[in-house]
N, C-alpha and C positions, 0 to 999 in steps of 0.2 A: 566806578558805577556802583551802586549800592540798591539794593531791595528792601522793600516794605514786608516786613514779616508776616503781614497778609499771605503778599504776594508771593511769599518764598513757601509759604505752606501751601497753598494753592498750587503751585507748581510739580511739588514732592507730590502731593496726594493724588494728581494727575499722572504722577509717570509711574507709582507704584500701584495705581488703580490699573494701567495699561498693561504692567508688566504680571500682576498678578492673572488677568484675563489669560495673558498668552501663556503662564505656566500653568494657571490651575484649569482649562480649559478640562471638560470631564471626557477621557478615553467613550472609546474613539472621535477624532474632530478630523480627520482625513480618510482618503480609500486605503485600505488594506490590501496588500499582498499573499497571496495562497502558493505558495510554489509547486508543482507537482512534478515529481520526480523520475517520472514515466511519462508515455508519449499519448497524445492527445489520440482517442480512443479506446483506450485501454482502462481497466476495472478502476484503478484509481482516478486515474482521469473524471471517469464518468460520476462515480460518487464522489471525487473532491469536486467536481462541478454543483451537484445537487446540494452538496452540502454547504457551501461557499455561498450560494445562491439563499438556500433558509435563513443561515448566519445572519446573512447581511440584513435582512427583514428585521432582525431581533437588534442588532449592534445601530442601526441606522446610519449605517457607512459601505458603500461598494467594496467588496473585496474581489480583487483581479484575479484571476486561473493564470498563472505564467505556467506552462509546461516546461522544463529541465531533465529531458532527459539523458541516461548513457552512464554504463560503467554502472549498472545493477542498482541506480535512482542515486549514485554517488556525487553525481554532478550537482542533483541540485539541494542533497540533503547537506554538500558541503557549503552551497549558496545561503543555506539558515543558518548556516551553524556560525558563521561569519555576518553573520546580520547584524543592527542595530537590537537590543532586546528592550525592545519598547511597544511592541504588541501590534507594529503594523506591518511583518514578516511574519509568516509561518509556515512549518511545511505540511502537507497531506502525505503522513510516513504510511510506511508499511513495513512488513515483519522483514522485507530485504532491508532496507537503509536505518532500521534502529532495532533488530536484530540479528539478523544473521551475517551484514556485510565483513562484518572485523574477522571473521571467520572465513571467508573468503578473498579477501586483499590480506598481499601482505603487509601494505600499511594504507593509513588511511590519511587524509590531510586535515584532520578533528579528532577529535579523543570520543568517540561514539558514545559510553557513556558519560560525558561529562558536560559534553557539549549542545543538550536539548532540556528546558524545560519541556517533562508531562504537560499535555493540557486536556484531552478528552479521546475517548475511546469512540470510535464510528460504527464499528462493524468487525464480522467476518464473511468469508465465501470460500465455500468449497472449489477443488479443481475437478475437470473431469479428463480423464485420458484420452485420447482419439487419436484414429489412423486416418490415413490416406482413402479413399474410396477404393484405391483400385489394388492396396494391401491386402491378400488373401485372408491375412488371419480375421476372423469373425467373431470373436473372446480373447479376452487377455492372454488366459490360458496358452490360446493357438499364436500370441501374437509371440510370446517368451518361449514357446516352444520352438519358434520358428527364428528367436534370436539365436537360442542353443546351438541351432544347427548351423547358424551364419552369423557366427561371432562377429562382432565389431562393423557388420552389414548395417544392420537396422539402426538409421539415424532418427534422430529424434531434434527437436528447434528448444532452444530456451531461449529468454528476451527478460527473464527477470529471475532474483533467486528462488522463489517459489516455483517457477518452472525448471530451471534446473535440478534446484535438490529432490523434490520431488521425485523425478523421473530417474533420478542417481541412486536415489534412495529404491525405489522401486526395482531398479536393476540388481544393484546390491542382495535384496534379499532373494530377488527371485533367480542369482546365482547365474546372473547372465552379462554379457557387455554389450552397450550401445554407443553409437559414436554423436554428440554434439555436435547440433552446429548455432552458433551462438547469432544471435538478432540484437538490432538495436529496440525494435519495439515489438511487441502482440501482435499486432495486426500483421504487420508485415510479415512475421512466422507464422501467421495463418493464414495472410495468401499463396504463402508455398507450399503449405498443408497442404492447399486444396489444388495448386497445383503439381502437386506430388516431387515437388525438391525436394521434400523433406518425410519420412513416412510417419511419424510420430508427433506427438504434440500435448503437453499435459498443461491449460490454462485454465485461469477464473471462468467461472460463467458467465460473464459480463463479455467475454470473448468468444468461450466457446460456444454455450450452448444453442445460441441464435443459428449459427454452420452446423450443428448437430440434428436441431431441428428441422432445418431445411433443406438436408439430404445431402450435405453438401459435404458432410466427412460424418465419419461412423465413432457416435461413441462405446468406451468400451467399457467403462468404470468410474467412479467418483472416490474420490481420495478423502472424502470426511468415513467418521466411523460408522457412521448412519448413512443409507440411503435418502438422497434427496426427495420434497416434496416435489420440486420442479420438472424433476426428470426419473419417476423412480423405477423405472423399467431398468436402470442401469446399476449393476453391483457396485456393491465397494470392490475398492483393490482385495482387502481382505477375503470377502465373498468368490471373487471370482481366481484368486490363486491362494485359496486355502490358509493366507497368512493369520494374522494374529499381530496386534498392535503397530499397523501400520493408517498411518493417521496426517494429515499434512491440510494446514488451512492458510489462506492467505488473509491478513484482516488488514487494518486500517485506523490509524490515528491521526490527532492533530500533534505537533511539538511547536513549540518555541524556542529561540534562540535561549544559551542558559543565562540568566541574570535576568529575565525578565521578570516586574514586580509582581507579587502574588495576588494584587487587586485585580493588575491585568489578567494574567492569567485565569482568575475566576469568572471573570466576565466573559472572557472565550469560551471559558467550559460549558456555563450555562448558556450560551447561542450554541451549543454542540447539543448539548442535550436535548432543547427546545428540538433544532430541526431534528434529531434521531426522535424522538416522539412524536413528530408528525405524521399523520397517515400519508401525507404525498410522498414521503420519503421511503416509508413502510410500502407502500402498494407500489413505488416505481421499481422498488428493488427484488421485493418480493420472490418474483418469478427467476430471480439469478441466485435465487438461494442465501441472497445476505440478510445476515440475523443480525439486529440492531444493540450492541447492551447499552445502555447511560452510564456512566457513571462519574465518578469523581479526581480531580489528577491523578492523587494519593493511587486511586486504583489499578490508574493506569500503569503508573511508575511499579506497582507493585505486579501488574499483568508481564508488561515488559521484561523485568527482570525473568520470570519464569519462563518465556517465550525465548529468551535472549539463551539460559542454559538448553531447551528442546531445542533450538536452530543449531547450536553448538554440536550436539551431540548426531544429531540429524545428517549434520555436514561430514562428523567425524566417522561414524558408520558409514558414510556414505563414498569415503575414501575421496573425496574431492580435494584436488591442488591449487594450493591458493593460488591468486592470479598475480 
């Protein structure tokens, strides 16, 4: 059988017309996936929700909320880190799973830092400390005074590393011991809060402070270096046990699996930034104390790195055992 050279160019121009559609189609051309590494209601959650939801407005493609969580957001930041790096996976990190985890396991199933493109910075949020209602102590003060006297009595819930180190680190200085007991998620450590399994509790505001407000546990402190606007009857740690550079925030990024293209990646950033300069995003958060910054990978990678040595050290003062 034999072709007409017409017909043989007509054919080729057809399938490379085809084939060029299907590769060069312009990012994004399907739904995107968000992994979140913590459990559906909790500060990530809720902000990788808001912000998934802006995103998509700017990318013109759905991006899914998978919730992944367990093993301090290990499970799902190992799900990115093993992903295709083509910009339709990525995780909703925090200062637990891309900085402080490797310092806490003794190993991890990823090379933490090798295994994430930076893609944009979200946020921070302060924690705030809280007891039990029916906890005598009524200041931090009386809460550590009261651990002094009952060593290893006074339990405390963690459900993520910002709650744990936190409240290790809080112990540490304030020359006292508390006994862990570890959660798989927030919430579920704060309905033991309140009913009293547990007497302590140091979470984001995005958990706590809604139960603080509503009478439902007492708070006793805020672990930024500043008094919050949202709640500011309440001290810092420092404030109310006479410390001095005791500081602990929880924030919030986007990553990428590593090898993803730089084009992609930039196109993430700017829907990251978009939605953090939205006032919907601004006014939902607002009241939980989370402060928006924009900025650029570069910065991110360059924040990380700094966060990654204060979690280190944080950990290391705080005499925690790797798990």
């Amino acid at each position: 059988m034999t072709f007409k050279p017409v017909l043989l160019a007509g054919i080729f121009a057809a399938f490379f017309s085809s084939a060029f559609t299907a590769w060069g189609q312009a990012y994004p051309n399907k739904p995107i996936k968000a992994i979140v590494p913590f459990a559906a209601g909790s500060a990530t959650d809720q902000i990788g929700r808001a912000f998934a939801a802006k995103m998509s407005e700017t990318l013109g493609q759905v991006i899914v909320v998978d919730n992944k969580p367990g093993v301090n957001g290990m499970l799902g930041a190992d799900a990115v880190a093993k992903s295709a790096p083509d910009g339709y996976t990525f995780l909703i990190g925090t200062n637990s799973t891309n900085a402080a985890l490797k310092f806490l396991m003794k190993s991890l199933p990823y090379d933490q830092d090798k295994a994430f493109a930076p893609v944009g910075y979200l946020g921070s949020v302060p924690l705030i400390v809280a007891v039990n209602n029916d906890v005598p102590a009524k200041t931090l003060r009386e809460l550590v005074d009261m651990a002094k006297a009952k060593p290893t009595q006074v339990t405390f819930a963690s459900a993520s590393t910002s709650q744990l180190v936190s409240t290790e680190m809080l112990a540490g200085m304030a020359g006292v011991q508390m006994t862990n007991v570890p959660y798989k998620s927030g919430p579920a450590a704060m309905t033991d809060l309140i009913g009293g399994q547990v007497n302590l509790f140091t979470a984001d505001f995005a958990v706590m402070l809604p139960q603080v407000k509503g009478g439902k546990v007492r708070g006793l402190a805020v672990t930024s270096a500043k008094r919050s606007p949202a709640i500011p009857e309440l001290p810092t740690v420092n404030e109310a046990l006479g410390l001095k550079d005791y500081e602990l925030i929880a924030y919030f990024a986007i990553f990428a699996p590593a090898g993803t293209p730089p084009d992609i990646v930039a196109k993430l950033n700017q829907a990251v930034n978009v939605a953090a300069n939205s006032k919907d995003i601004q006014e939902k958060f607002a009241a939980l104390g989370f402060a928006v910054e924009p900025g650029t990978p570069e910065a991110l990678a360059q924040r990380n790195t700094r966060e990654t040595t204060k979690w280190a050290k944080a950990i290391r003062d705080a005499k925690i055992e790797q798990q």
